[in-house]
N, C-alpha and C positions, 0 to 999 in steps of 0.2 A: 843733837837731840831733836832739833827742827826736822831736820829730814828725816829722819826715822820713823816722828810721827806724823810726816806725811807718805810715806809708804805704808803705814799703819791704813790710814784714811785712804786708801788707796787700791788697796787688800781688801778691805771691809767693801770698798763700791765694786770692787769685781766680783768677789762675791756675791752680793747683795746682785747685782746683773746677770749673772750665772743661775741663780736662784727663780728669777722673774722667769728668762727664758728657757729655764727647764718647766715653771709654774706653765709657761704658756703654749707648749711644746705638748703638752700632759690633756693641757684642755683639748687644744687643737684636736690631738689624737684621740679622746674622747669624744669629740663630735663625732668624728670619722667613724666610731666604732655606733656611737647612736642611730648615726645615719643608714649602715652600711645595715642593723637590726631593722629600723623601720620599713627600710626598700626592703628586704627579704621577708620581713612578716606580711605588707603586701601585697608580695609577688607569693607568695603561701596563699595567700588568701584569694587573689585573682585565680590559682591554679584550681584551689576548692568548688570557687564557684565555676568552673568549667567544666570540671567533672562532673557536676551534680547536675549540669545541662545537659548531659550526654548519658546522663542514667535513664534510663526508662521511667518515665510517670503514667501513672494511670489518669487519665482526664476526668475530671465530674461532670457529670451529665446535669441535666436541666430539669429539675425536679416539677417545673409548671407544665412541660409540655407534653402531650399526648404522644403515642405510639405514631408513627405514617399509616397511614392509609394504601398507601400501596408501595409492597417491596420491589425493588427494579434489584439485577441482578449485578453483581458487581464488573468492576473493567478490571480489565489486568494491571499487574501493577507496573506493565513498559507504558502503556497508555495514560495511566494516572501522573507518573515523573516525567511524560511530557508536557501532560498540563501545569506542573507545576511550573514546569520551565517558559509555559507558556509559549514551547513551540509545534510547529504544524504536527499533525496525525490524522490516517484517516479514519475515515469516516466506521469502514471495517469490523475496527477496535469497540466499536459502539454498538454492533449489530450483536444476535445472538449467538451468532457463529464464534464472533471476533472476542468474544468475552470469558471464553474458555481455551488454555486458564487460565484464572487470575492470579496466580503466584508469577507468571512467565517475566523477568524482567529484560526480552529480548524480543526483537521486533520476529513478530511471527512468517517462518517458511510461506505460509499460508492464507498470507494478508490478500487481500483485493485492493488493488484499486480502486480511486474515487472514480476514475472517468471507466472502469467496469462493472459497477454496483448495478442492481438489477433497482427499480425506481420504490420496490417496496423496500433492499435496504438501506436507499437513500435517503426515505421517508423518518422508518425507522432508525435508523443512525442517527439522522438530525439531531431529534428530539432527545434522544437521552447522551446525545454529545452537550445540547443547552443543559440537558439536567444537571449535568458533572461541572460544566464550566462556571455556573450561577455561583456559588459562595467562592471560587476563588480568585476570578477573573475580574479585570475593571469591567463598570456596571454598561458603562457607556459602550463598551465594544459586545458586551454581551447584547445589548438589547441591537444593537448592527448586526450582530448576526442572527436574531431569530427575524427581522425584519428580511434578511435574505433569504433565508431557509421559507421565510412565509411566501415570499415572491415567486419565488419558483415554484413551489407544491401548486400554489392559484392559479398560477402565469395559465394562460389563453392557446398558448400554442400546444398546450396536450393533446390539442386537437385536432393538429394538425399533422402530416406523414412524416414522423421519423420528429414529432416532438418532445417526447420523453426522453430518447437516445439523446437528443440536443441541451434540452434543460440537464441532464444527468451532468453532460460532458462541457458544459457552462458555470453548474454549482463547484466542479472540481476544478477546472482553469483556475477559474477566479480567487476561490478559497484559499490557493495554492499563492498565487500572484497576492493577494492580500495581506498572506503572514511574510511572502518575503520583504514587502516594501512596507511593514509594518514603523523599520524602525530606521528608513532610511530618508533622510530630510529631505520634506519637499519633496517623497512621491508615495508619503501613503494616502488611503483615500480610504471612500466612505462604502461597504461591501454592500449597503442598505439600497443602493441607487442603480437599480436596475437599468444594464446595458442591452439597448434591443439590436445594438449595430452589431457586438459581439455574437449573440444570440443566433442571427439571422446567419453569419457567416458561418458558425458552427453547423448550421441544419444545411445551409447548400451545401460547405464540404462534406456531410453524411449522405446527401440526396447522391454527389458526383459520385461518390464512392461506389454507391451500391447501382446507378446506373453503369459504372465502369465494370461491376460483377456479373452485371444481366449481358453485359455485351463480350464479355468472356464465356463465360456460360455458351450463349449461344453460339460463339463461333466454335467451342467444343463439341458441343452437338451435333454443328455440321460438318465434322471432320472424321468421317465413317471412310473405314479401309477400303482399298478398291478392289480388294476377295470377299469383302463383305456378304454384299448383296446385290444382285445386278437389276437393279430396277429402279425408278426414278426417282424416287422415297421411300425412306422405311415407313411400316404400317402403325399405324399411333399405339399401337397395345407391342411393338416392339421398341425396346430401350435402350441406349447405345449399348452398356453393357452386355444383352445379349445379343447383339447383333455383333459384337466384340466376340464374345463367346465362340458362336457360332462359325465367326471365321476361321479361327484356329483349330478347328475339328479337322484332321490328317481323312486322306481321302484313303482307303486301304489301297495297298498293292494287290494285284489279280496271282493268283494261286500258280505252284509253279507244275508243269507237267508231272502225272502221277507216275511211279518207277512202275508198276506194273502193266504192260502190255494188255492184257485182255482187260484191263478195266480202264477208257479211255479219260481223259484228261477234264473236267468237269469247264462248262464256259465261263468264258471270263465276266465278273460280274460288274455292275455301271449301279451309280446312285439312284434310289428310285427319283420319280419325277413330280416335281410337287407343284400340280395344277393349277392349286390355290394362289400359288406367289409367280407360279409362270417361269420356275426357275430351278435347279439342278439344287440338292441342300445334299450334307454331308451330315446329317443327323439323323434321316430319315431308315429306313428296312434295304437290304437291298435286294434288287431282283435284277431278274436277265435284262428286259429291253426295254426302254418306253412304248410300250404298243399304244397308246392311248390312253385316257381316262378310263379307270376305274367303274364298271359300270354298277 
């Protein structure tokens, strides 16, 4: 009887355990299902608000503030996503040429160079390149660069030979060298602090250059064919190319005997003689002999 009602109380506690950890089996899994609603109603909710990012909004404008005063014309839009990326572009993009069109989101066929810009669209580029970079640029680099752009349009060597061709090809090195070593430690620098050692190298290798062209030049000139002309210099109102010209005039060949007997063979004819130059030409009329000047 003892034992019996100790397998009784025995049953009843297995039970009674079985019970608990199916109770606690049931919660567990419940969490899990709370859990698994919560993550997925916020990850619904993260995805919402991502799309609603990516909808188009229309902006509200500024009800206090005036119309502009003056409309400048728009950049393209390859020009504008490099500013925002806040990398180099040139100058070009800025000009009136470079602004059309402005849907274009590819770098234009038709771009110029900064160190080929003629110095009025260097002038002009400048300035409405500062226009566009003002609201989205740091303030600090902005005002470095109109401090450079001011340097050079004033700079003193305008006035000096082959000083605009220099300053052009000085604001474009630099500019250029400025956004590469923008972001690279310990070598960017300040565009505002004009370099006159740069400058000055720029303008002699322009001066060497165009010396090295005048010295080409003239050794072309003095390189006249020796059927040319026979005389010690050509005449200043003659110019290599026609003196080029000239030598390649064929001299005719003299007529061949006539077939007919009673009418004899006409003389053979010589280039007339051209007094003025002292010398035999192949362009001139031609006649029997040089008897002498023309009287």
């Amino acid at each position: 009887m003892a034992n019996n009602d100790k397998k009784k109380e025995a049953w009843a506690q297995q039970v009674a355990d079985d019970c608990a950890a199916a109770k606690a089996e049931r919660l567990e899994q419940q969490e899990l299902e709370n859990a698994q609603r919560v993550e997925d109603k916020c990850r619904a909710q993260a995805e919402k608000v991502e799309e609603e990012k990516k909808k188009p909004k229309m902006a509200i404008f500024d009800v206090s503030r005036a119309p502009p005063t003056e409309l400048r014309p728009d950049i393209s839009s390859f020009a504008r996503n490099k500013l925002k990326s806040f990398e180099y572009v040139e100058l070009w993009y800025f000009t009136l040429e470079g602004k059309a069109p402005i849907s274009a989101f590819k770098a234009s066929k038709h771009v110029v160079l900064d160190t080929d810009l003629t110095w009025l669209q260097m002038t002009n580029g400048s300035v409405n390149f500062l226009w566009e970079i003002e609201p989205i640029w740091p303030e600090v680099n902005v005002k470095a660069l109109a401090s450079f752009f001011y340097g050079i349009t004033g700079h003193p060597s305008e006035e000096l030979p082959h000083g605009y061709a220099a300053l052009i090809v000085y604001q474009a090195c630099m500019r250029r060298h400025w956004h590469n070593k923008l972001n690279v430690p310990g070598r960017s620098f300040n565009p505002s602090i004009f370099n006159k050692t740069v400058l000055t190298t720029f303008r002699g290798e322009l001066i060497e250059r165009e010396n090295a062209k005048a010295v080409t030049s003239v050794r072309f000139s003095l390189s006249f064919p020796a059927t040319s002309l026979t005389m010690s210099s050509p005449p200043p109102f003659l110019s290599v190319r026609c003196t080029r010209i000239i030598s390649r005039v064929p001299t005719l060949p003299p007529r061949a005997p006539s077939r007919f007997t009673s009418r004899p063979a006409p003389p053979r004819l010589t280039p007339a003689y051209n007094y003025a130059l002292d010398t035999p030409t192949d362009d001139q009329p031609y006649r029997k002999d040089p008897g002498g000047p023309p009287g």
